[in-house]
C-alpha positions as CSV (number, residue, x, y, z in Angstrom):
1,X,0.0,0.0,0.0
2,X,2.0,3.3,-1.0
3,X,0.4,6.5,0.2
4,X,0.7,9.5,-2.0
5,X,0.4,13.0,-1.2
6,X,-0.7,15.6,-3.9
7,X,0.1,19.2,-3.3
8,X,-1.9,21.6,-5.1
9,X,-0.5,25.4,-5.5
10,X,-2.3,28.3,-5.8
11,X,-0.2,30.8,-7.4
12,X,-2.8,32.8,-8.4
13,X,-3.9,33.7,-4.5
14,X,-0.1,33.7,-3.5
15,X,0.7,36.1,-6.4
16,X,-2.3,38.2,-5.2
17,X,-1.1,37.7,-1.6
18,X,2.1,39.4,-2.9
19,X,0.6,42.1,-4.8
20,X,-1.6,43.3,-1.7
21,X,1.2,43.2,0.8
22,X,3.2,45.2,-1.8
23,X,0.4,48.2,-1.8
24,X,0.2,48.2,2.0
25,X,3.8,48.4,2.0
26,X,3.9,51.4,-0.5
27,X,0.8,52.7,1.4
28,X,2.8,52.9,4.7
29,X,5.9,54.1,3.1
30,X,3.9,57.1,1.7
31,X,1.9,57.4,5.0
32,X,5.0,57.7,6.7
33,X,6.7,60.4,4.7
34,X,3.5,62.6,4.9
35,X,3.5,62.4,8.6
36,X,7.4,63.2,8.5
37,X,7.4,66.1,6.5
38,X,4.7,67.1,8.3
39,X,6.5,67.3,11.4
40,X,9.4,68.4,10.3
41,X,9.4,72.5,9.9
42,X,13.1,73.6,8.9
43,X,13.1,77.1,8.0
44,X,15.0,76.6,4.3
45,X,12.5,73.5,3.4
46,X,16.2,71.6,2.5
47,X,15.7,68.8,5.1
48,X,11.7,68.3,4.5
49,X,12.3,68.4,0.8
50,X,15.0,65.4,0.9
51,X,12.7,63.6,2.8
52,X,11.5,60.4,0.6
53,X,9.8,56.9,0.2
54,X,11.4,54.0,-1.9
55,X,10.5,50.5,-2.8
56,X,12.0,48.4,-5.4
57,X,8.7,48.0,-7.6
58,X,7.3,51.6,-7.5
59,X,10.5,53.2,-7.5
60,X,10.9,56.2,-5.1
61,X,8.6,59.1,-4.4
62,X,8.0,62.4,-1.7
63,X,11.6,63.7,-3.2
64,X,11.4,67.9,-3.2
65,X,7.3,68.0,-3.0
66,X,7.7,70.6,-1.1
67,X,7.7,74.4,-0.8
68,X,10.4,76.9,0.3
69,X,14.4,75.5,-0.7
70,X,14.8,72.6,-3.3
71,X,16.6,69.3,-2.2
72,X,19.9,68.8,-4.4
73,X,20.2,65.3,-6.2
74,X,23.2,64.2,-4.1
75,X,20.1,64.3,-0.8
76,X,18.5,61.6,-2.3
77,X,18.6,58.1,-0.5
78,X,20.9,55.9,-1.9
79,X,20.3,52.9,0.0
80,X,18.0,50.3,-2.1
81,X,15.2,48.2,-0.8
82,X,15.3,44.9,-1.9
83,X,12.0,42.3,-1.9
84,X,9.2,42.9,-0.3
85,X,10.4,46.1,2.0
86,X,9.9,50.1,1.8
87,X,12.2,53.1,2.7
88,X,11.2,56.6,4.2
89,X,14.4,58.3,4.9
90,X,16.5,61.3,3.8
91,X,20.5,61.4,2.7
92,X,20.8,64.6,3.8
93,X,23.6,64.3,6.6
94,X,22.5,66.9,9.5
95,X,18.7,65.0,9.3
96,X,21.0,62.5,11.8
97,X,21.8,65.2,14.2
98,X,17.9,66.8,13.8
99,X,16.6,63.3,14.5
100,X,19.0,62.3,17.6
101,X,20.3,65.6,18.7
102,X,23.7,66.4,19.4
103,X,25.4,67.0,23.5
104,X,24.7,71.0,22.7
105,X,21.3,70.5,20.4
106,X,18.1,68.9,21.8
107,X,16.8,65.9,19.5
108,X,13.4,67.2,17.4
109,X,12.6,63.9,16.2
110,X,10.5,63.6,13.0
111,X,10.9,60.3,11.9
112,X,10.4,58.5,14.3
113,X,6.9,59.9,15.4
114,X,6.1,59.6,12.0
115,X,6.3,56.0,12.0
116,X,4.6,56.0,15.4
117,X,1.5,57.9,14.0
118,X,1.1,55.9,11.0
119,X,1.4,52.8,13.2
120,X,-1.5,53.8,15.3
121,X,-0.1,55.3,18.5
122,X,-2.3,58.4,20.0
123,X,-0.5,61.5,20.1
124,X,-0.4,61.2,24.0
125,X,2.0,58.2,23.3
126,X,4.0,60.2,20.7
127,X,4.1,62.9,23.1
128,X,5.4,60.9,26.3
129,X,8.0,59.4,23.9
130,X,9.2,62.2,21.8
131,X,7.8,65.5,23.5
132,X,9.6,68.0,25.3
133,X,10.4,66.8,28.1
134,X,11.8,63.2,26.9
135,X,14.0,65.2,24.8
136,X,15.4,67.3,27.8
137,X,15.7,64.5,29.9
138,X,17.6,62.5,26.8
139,X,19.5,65.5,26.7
140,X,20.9,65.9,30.2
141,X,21.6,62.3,30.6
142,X,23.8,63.1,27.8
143,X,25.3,65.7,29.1
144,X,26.0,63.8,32.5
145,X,27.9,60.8,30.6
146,X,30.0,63.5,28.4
147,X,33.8,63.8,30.0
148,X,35.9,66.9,29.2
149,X,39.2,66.2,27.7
């Protein structure tokens, strides 16, 4: 008596698995930048304007949409998302220091909350996490760990 097992594939639902998890992915990404740049309010519009989404079917997107100082090329993200992922980010290299803060500049996060309100969190969690005072603790803990050479 053999036994035989027959394994039937539906590519069709996989393919349309793929294809949905692919717009929710480029939904977020955009979600996410709109929240970021949003948040962010630089005074030349350089920083918001780098700000971008990328994904490696639908290309990249959000780059210099909008007003006040123009992003240059050289802003845009160079890193490349491969299979089923999406990017937000900028290239611009101060967005680091804007994000985290410095020991002598207070963090104003705008990433990160962006990702948090796209996610679902109420702005009271945003706030506890990334509001003023969060930052000014983060920022004298800092300041306590720094040694003077």
């Amino acid at each position: 008596m053999s036994s035989e097992v027959i394994i039937n594939e539906n590519t069709f639902a996989l393919a349309g698995g793929e294809e949905g998890l692919k717009r929710s992915i480029l939904e977020t990404a955009i979600k996410v930048h709109a929240e970021a740049t949003a948040k962010q309010q630089p005074d030349t519009g350089l920083l918001r304007n780098s700000i971008m989404w990328r994904t490696p079917w639908d290309g990249d997107g959000g780059f210099n949409t909008q007003p006040k100082e123009k992003a240059p090329n050289s802003a845009k993200l160079e890193i490349r998302p491969q299979g089923l992922e999406g990017i937000v980010g900028t290239n611009v290299n101060y967005g680091v220091y804007v994000e985290f803060g410095t020991r002598y500049q207070r963090a104003q996060p705008f990433l990160r909350p962006a990702v948090m309100a796209v996610r679902g969190a109420t702005v009271a969690e945003i706030g506890k996490k990334y509001g003023r005072e969060a930052m000014e603790e983060e920022f004298k803990q800092r300041k306590k760990t720094q040694r003077k050479i």
